[in-house]
Structure formats: C-alpha cells, structure tokens
LUMNUKE-73168 format. One record per residue (C-alpha): residue number from 1; residue in one letter; x, y negated, z. Coordinates in steps of 0.02 Angstrom, whole numbers. Layout:
BEGIN
(numi NUM "A" (X Y Z))
...
//
This chain:
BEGIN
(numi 1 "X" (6171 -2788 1197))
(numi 2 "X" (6136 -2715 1379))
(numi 3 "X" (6184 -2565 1510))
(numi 4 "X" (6053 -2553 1600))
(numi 5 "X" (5871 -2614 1549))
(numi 6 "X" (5703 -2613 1655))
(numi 7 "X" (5574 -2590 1506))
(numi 8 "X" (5391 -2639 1548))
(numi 9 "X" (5401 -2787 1679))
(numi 10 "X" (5234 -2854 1684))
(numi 11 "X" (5265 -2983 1838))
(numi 12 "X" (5389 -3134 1859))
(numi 13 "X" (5423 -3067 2052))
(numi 14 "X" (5470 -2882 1955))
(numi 15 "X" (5594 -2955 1858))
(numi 16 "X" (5677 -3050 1976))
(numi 17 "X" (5680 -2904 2098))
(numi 18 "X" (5766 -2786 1919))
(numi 19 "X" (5878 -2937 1888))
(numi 20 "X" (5934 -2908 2061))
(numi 21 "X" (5922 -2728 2075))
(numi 22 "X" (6105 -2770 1950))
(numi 23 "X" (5980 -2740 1779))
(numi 24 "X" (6076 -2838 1633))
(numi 25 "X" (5899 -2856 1556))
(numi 26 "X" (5714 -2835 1556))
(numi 27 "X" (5584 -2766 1405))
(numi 28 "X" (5409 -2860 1400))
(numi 29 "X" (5276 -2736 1316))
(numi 30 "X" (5162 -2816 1175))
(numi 31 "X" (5110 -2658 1107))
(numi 32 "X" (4916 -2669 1124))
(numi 33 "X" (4861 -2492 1225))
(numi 34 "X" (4994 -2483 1317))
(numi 35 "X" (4959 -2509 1532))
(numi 36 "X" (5118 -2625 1522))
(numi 37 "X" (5052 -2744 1376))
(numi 38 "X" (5058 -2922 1400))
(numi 39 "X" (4983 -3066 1357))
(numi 40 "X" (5109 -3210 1288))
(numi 41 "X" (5081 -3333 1423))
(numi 42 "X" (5121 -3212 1561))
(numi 43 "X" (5264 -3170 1486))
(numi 44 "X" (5318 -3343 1462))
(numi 45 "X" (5296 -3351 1659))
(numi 46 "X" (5414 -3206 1670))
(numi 47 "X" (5549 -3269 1573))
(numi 48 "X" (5544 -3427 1677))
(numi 49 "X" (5589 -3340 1826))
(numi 50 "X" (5731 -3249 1757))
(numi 51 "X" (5922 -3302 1782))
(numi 52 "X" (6000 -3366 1603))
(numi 53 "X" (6117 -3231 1596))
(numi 54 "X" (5997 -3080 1606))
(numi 55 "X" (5925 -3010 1415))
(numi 56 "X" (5729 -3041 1365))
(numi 57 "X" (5687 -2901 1238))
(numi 58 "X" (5494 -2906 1173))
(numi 59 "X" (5437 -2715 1123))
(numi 60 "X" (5318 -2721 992))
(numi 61 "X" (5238 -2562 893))
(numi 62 "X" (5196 -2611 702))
(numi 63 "X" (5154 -2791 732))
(numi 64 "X" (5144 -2894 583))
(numi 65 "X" (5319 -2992 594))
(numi 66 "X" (5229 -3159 569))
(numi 67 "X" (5165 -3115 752))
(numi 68 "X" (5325 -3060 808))
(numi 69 "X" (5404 -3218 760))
(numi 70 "X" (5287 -3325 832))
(numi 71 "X" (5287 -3222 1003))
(numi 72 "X" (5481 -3256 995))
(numi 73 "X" (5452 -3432 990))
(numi 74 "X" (5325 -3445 1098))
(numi 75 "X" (5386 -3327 1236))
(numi 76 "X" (5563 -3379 1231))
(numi 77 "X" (5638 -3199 1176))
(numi 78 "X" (5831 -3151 1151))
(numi 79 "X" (5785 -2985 1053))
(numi 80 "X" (5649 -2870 990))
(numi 81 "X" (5624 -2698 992))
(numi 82 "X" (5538 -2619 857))
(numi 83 "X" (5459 -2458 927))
(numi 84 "X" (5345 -2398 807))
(numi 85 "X" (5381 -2243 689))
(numi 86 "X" (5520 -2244 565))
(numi 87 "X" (5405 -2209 445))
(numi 88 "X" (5193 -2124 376))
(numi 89 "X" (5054 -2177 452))
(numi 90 "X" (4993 -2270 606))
(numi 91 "X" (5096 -2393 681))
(numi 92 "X" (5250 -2411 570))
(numi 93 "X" (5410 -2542 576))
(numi 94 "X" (5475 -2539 417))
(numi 95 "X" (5642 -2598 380))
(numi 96 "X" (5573 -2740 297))
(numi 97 "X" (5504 -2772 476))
(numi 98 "X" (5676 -2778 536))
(numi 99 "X" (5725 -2897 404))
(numi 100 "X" (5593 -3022 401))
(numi 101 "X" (5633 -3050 592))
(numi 102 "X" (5818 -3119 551))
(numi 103 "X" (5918 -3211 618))
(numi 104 "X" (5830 -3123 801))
(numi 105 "X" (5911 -2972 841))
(numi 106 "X" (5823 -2815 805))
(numi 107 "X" (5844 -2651 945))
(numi 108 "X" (5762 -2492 832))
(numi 109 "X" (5698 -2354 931))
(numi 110 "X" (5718 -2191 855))
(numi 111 "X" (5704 -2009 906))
(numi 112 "X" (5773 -1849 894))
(numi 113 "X" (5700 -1762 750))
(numi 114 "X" (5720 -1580 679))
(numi 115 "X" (5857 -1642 566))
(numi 116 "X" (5940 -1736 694))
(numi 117 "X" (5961 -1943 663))
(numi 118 "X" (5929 -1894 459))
(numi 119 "X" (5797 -2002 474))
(numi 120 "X" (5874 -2151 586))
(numi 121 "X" (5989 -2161 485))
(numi 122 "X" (5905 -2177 334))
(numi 123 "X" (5808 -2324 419))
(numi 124 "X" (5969 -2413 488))
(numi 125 "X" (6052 -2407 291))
(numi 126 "X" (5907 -2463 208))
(numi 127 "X" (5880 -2640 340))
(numi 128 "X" (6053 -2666 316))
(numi 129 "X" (6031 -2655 117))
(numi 130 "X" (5901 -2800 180))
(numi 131 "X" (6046 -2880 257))
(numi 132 "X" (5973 -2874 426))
(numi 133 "X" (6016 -2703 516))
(numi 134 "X" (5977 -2686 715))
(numi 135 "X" (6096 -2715 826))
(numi 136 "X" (6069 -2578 947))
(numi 137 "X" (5968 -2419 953))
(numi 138 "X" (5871 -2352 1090))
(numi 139 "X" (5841 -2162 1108))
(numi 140 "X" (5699 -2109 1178))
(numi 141 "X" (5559 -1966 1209))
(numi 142 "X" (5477 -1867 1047))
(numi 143 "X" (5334 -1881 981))
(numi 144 "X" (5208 -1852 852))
(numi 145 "X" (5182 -1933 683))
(numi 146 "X" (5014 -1966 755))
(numi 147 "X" (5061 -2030 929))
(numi 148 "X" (4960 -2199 951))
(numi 149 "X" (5056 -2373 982))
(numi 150 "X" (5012 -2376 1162))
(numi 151 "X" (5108 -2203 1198))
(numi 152 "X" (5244 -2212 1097))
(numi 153 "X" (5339 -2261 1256))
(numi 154 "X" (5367 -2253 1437))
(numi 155 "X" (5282 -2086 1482))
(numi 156 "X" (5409 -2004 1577))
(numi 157 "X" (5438 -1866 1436))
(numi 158 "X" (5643 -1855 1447))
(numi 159 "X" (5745 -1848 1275))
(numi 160 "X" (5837 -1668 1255))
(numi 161 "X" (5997 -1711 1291))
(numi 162 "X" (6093 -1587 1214))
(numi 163 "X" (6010 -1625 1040))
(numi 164 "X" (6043 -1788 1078))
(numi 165 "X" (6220 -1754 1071))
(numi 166 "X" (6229 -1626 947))
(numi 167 "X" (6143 -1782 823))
(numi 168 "X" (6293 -1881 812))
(numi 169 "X" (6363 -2050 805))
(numi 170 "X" (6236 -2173 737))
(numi 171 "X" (6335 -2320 696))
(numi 172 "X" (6279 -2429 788))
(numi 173 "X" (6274 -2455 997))
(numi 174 "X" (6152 -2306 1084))
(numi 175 "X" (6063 -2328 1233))
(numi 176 "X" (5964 -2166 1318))
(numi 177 "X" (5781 -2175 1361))
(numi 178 "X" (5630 -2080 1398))
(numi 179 "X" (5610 -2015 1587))
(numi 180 "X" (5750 -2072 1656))
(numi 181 "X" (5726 -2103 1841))
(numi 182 "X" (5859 -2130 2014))
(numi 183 "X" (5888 -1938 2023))
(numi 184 "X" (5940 -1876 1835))
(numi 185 "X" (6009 -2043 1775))
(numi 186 "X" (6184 -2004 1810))
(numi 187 "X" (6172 -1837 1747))
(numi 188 "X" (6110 -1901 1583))
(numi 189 "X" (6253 -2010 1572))
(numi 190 "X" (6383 -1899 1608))
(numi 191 "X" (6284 -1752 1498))
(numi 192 "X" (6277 -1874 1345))
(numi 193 "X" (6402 -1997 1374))
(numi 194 "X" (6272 -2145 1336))
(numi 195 "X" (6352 -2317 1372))
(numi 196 "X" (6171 -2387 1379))
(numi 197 "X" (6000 -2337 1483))
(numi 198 "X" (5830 -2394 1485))
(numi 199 "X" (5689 -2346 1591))
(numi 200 "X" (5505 -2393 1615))
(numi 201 "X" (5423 -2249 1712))
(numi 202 "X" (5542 -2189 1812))
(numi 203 "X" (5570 -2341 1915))
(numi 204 "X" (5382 -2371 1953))
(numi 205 "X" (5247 -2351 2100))
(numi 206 "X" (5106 -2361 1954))
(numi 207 "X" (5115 -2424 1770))
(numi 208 "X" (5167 -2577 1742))
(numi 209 "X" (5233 -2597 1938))
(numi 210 "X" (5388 -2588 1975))
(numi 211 "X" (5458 -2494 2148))
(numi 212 "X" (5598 -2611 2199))
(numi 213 "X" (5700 -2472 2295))
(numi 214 "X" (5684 -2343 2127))
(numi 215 "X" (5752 -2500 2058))
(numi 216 "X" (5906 -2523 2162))
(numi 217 "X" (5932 -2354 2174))
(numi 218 "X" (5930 -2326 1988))
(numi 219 "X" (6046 -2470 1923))
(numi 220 "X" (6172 -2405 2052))
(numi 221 "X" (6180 -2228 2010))
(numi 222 "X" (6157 -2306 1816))
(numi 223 "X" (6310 -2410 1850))
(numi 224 "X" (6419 -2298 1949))
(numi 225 "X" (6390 -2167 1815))
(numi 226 "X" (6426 -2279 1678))
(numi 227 "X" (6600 -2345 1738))
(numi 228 "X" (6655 -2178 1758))
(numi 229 "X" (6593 -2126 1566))
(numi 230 "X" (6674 -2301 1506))
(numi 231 "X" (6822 -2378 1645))
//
C-alpha cells in the first residue's frame, strides 16, 4: 500500500511538508492516550490539505468498528490500521475487527514475539476465514500484553532486526517500524530487506510535531535505500 509512511501527523501544514519530504502517505492517530491523538474534525482538515495521490491511514487501538467506520466516513480515510494486541486483555483488534471494517482496507500491526510471527499469523488466517484479511502488515516495537493503547506505538523503541528476519515471510506485504529515524533507516533496510517503512518518532522536534528537515532527510535515505533493496 505505501514505501514510506509519516505516522502521527497531527497538523494539515505537517502533512503537506511529509507529502513533500517524497512520503507516499501519512497515519492520523485516534488512539485515545496517545500525544498524537486526534480529534475527527482536525483530521478532516488534514486530509484536505493533502495531494489526491498521497495514502490517509487512521491508527486506531481496540475501537469498536462501528466508530471506526464512522471515522472513515467522516474523516475521508483510504485505510486503517488496527494497532491494538493480537489478542488477551486491554485493547484488542480481533479479527472480527478486521472483518467488520470491509470493504476498507485493513493494515495489522504485529510484533515480534518469542515464537516468531506464530501468532500473526494465526491472526492473518483466521480474518481471512472472515473473508476480510489485511492488506499489509506493519512491524513494529515490542511490547507487553499490558502495554496501554496510548503506547502501543511511536516510542522510539526499534524492532530487533535480526528476529525480524529470522520470523519469516508473512504472506502478505511488510513494512518496518518502531524507531526508525534519518540515521539507521537505511541500515534497517538493507539489514532486513523491508520494501516498506514507517516512522512517527524519529522524524519529530516533540510528539506529535514533525521536524521538516528529519523529514526530508529520512524519505531520502528511505528511498535511496529502498531502490537499491528492490531496482
């Protein structure tokens, strides 16, 4: 769905300066506790300001898909990212999250776990049993099975790339998160061969504001690395 994505925009003037940084799309935080959260009629703002060609993706954290749907709609969405955990307690996206959300297309964020993508991948078969699997998968940072919705995300912990690696092929399009930043994104690529990034943290002044020379500087290096991974 994208190659490069600057997660957590919380101002129209942000995402025009990512969209011109050379970001093929943007995520908009509605995960309440999170620094980057927005309300829907700032975000509607921010999609206004956007070029047509560049990808809206709404991150939400065990919202109730009636909300989800009705952010879509009102927002003016192209995708949603369900961050929340796979799975126990807290805030969960099911896979009948994932399904009740068709015909939008669903980005899953999973994580590393002790026994790899076991549990991704459990999660992936079981929303396409539902006849809605996500389209993409974003990897990013561990964390706990009591991590709260507002930190499940852009914190600047980095994935273990190696494990990453060593985890496999999910079956579906992977893009790399958690701490990437200007000065390791190219290694990550070239360490993991990711054909897809995402970064929040790495590319701001505080949270939620956006540095617009980390941003330049990080879709280049992003882009130059990526070419040379994929020609």
């Amino acid at each position: 769905m994208f190659h490069v994505k600057i997660c957590g925009v919380t101002t129209a003037a942000d995402a025009r300066m990512a969209a011109a940084a050379g970001a093929d799309a943007i995520g908009l935080n509605f995960v309440p506790g999170s620094p980057r959260c927005l309300a829907a009629d700032v975000a509607r703002e921010i999609v206004a300001a956007l070029p047509d060609d560049m990808l809206v993706v709404g991150v939400f954290a065990g919202a109730d898909p009636g909300d989800i749907r009705r952010i879509v709609e009102q927002v003016g969405l192209d995708a949603v990212q369900l961050h929340g955990h796979l799975a126990g307690a807290g805030p969960v996206d099911s896979p009948k999250t994932c399904a009740a959300l068709a015909p939008t297309p669903v980005i899953r964020a999973v994580r590393v776990g002790a026994d790899g993508f076991a549990a991704a991948r459990g999660w992936i078969a079981s929303s396409r049993g539902l006849g809605h699997p996500p389209v993409m998968a974003v990897v990013d940072a561990a964390v706990t099975s009591s991590t709260a919705a507002g930190q499940l995300g852009g914190t600047g912990e980095t994935v273990d790339w190696s494990r990453f690696v060593e985890a496999g092929d999910l079956g579906i399009p992977v893009a790399l998160a958690g701490g990437l930043t200007p000065a390791n994104v190219a290694e990550a690529i070239r360490a993991t061969a990711a054909t897809a990034v995402d970064t929040a943290s790495g590319v701001e002044f505080a949270p939620g504001r956006k540095d617009p020379e980390k941003m330049r500087s990080f879709c280049a290096a992003a882009r130059r690395a990526l070419a040379a991974v994929a020609p």
